[in-house]
C-alpha positions, 0 to 999 in steps of 0.5 A: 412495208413488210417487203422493205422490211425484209430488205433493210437489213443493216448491211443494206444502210450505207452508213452502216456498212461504212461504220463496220468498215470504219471500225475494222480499218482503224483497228487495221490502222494501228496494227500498221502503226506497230508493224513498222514501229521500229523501220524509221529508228534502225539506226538508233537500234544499232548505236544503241542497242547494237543491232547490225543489219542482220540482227534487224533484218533477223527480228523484222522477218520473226513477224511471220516466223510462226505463221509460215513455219508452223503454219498457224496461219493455216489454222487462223483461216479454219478458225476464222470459217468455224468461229466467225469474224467476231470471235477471231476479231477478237482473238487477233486483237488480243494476241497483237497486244500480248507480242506488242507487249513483249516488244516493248519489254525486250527495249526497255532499260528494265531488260538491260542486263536481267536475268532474262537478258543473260538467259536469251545471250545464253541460249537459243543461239542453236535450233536443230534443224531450223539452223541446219535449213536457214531458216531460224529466227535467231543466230550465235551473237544476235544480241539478246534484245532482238532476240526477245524482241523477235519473240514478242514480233512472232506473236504480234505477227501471229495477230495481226496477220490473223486480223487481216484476213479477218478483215478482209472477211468482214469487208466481204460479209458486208459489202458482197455486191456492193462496193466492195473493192472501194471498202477494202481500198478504202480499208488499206488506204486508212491502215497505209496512214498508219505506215505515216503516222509511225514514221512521223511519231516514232523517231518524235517519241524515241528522242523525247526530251533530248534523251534517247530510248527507243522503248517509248516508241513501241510504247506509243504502239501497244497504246494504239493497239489497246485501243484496236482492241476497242475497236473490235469488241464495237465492231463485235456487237455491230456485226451480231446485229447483223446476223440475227437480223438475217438468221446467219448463224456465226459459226458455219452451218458445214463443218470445215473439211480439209477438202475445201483446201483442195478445191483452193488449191486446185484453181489455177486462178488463186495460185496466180493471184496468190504468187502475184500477192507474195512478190509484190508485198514482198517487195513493199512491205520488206522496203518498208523497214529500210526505206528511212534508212536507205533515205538517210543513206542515199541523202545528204542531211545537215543538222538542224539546230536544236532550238529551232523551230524546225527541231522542236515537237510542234513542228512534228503535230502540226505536219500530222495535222497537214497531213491528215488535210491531205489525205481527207481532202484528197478522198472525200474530193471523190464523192463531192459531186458538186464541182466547186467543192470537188475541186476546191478540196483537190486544190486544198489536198495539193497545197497541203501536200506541197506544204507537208513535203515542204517541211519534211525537207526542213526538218531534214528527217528521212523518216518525214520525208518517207511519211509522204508514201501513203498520201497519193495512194488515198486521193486515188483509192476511190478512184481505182475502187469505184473503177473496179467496181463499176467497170472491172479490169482488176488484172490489169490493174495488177500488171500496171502495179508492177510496171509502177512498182520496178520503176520505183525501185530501179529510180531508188537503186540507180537515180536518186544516189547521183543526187546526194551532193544535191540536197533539193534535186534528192529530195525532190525525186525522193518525194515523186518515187515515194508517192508514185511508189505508194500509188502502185501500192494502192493497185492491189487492195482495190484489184486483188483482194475483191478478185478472191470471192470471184475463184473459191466458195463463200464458205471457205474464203477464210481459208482462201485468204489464210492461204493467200497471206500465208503465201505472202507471209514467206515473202515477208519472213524471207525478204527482211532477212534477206536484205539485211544479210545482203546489206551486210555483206555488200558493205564489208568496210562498215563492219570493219569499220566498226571494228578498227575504229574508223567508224562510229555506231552511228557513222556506220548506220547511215553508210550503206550502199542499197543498190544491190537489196533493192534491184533484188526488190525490182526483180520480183516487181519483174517477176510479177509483171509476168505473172500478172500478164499470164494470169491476164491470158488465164482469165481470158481463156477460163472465164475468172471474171477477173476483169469483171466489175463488182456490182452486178445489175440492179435486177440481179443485186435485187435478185441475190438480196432477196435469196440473201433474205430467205436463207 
């Protein structure tokens, strides 16, 4: 009895574990939700607000603005190895909702032309040497909305970036030697429906009652991030549980030294796996804010009557609903092991998916229609989690991400414009890009993030992922920005358009030709399709253990537990 005792500690109970796990990935949910809150309304920013596509561009990219170049991301790893997860759980939670507020208040018709609109029209239009080097989250004539907007992004970034390495910290406390890359998996396949559900209720909320006002949206994400916050002061008292049941003091027993960033720094296999990071997000997440409108785009849309059932709010609740059957059915198929059931809830997961793009299509939206990305990606996360784990080929996975992720890419710059005079056929090839684009995406949480513990020392992975992010983060700054600009100056005849008259604001938001933002996205898909086959030759040569699987034999999970138990 005691023996049992010793090793049923909360970590070691399924549903205890899972429960942590559910926690910190709804937490992430929302997080995702605010994170893309404005992509799938860019166009009634500019008709409304007059944002261009580099003032979009310019304010999506502030996110990381602050954890590249003043390295507080660095900081939040220090933090996050001296302070424990649940205090920077905590800590990220609130500085979310503090920048998500900000957000919210820079929309606002309250801001329209206060003294605080007249300050940010008036100042901030030069930083010294910020300018000098390109770098500066604000320009000469970026309209005063985006400006506080970008601040209010930089602190939300500065939380949610925290969050996630957090998170990822967390998932490996509890989850070490077990199942570990079916719960980050799992954790980013939920945090992904966010992406769904923002571009589900976004446009919804911003064009409620027939009047547009796109401050309601980001409203509806500061109310999901208070109830982030919820979620991980639960999580807190869970996760003190479990260390005063294994003696595991919170904060570190060693003081953190800045040469710990030497030994990460210094392993060839975490610089790989970290550039491979920042140039896939890089080519994902940045897409994430113009997928919607390179859809409206590269589609032809027609007007659905207003007082259509197609047009109406309950049509928006009941496709969420479908959707949610979707994802359900198509995860929990993996773990049914009788074959009736498994195979009734794959049927249920298809039929439903067939009936969400179904009326995605009705409803003429580009935002529902991209809502789809998510979905393939969550019916196959356990599948590639439970592979990882129990066979390993984690760096191969990475290079079959890539190979997926320039296809995309290349089938949305090149393919799908030859069919905008063919609505059906667009769409068509719109919804298998977006989910197959979404099952590449669900590649690298169940591959690269568990590969990390593999290359650096327990006591410092807070560290090893705050560099990792802080490594993507550039891309994220970057990237936003980039596309924005190159948007801009691919498409002179828009802004001369809108300055002879020969097109209206919205006219000139749905008119973009994409082909050039994203071949440069498709180039870095190539660039770490090569990355992802030297660090397979690496692996070879130095032994990583990358292609290792997660669980280790039950002699040695036995073995470790029991040293676990004695500490």
């Amino acid at each position: 009895m005691q023996t049992t005792a010793v090793h049923q500690n909360l970590n070691d109970k399924a549903w205890a574990r899972w429960t942590a796990l559910g926690l910190l990935a709804f937490a992430m949910f929302c997080s995702y939700i605010f994170m893309d809150i404005l992509s799938p309304i860019k166009d009634l920013l500019q008709s409304t607000r007059g944002w261009d596509s580099t003032a979009f561009g310019t304010m999506q990219g502030a996110e990381t603005f602050l954890n590249v170049f003043i390295f507080f991301l660095i900081f939040a790893g220090i933090i996050l190895d001296k302070m424990g997860v649940r205090f920077t759980a905590l800590l990220s939670g609130a500085v979310m909702l503090i920048g998500a507020t900000i957000n919210w208040y820079a929309l606002t018709d309250m801001f329209q032309d206060s003294s605080l609109d007249v300050w940010f029209t008036n100042h901030l239009n030069y930083i010294p040497g910020f300018q000098e080097l390109g770098i500066a989250p604000f320009y000469e004539g970026m309209p005063a909305s985006a400006k506080f907007s970008a601040v209010g992004f930089m602190i939300f970034g500065c939380g949610v970036e925290m969050a996630g390495i957090t998170v990822s910290r967390g998932i490996v406390k509890w989850f070490q030697g077990r199942e570990m890359a079916l719960a980050m998996g799992s954790e980013m396949a939920l945090a992904r429906l966010g992406v769904a559900t923002c571009m589900i209720f976004s446009p919804m909320f911003a064009e409620l009652g027939g009047v547009i006002s796109v401050s309601r949206s980001v409203a509806f994400g500061v109310i999901l991030l208070m109830i982030a916050l919820m979620m991980f002061i639960v999580y807190f008292f869970m996760d003190r549980k479990l260390d005063r049941q294994t003696n595991i003091k919170e904060e570190g027993d060693e003081p953190f030294r800045l040469s710990d960033l030497g030994k990460i720094l210094s392993s060839s296999g975490f610089w790989l796996v970290a550039l491979l990071c920042v140039l896939y997000y890089s080519a994902i997440f940045p897409f994430q804010k113009y997928a919607v409108n390179m859809l409206q785009c590269n589609l032809s849309f027609t007007d659905v009557a207003p007082d259509s059932f197609w047009a109406s709010d309950t049509v928006t609740i009941i496709q969420y609903i479908i959707m949610i059957v979707v994802a359900a059915a198509s995860f929990a198929s993996n773990f049914s092991k009788n074959k009736v059931i498994k195979y009734s809830m794959l049927a249920l997961a298809i039929v439903s998916l067939i009936a969400f793009c179904y009326m995605g299509y009705m409803r003429q939206s580009a935002s529902t229609i991209f809502a789809v990305f998510p979905l393939l990606a969550v019916g196959i996360t356990p599948i590639l989690g439970n592979y990882v784990d129990n066979k390993g080929k984690a760096a191969s996975m990475l290079v079959l991400g890539s190979l997926l992720l320039i296809a995309c890419h290349l089938t949305f710059a090149f393919i799908l414009p030859q069919f905008k005079d063919s609505p059906i056929a667009g769409v068509t090839v719109a919804y298998l890009t977006i989910l197959v684009l979404g099952a590449s995406f669900s590649l690298v949480p169940a591959s690269l993030w568990p590969s990390v513990p593999k290359l650096v020392d327990e006591k410092i992975i807070g560290s090893a992922y705050a560099l990792i992010f802080w490594i993507q983060n550039i891309g994220l700054w970057l990237f936003p920005l980039l596309i924005g600009k190159v948007l801009d100056n691919t498409n002179p005849q828009i802004t001369e358009g809108l300055a002879n008259g020969t097109l209206t604001p919205e006219e000139a938001a749905v008119s973009y030709n994409y082909t050039a933002p994203l071949v440069m996205l498709a180039a870095l898909g190539a660039a770490a399709l090569v990355l992802g086959l030297i660090l397979l030759r690496i692996n070879k040569t130095k032994h990583l253990g990358l292609e290792d699987p997660n669980i280790k034999p039950s002699a040695e999970t036995f073995e470790a537990e029991t040293e676990s138990a004695e500490m």
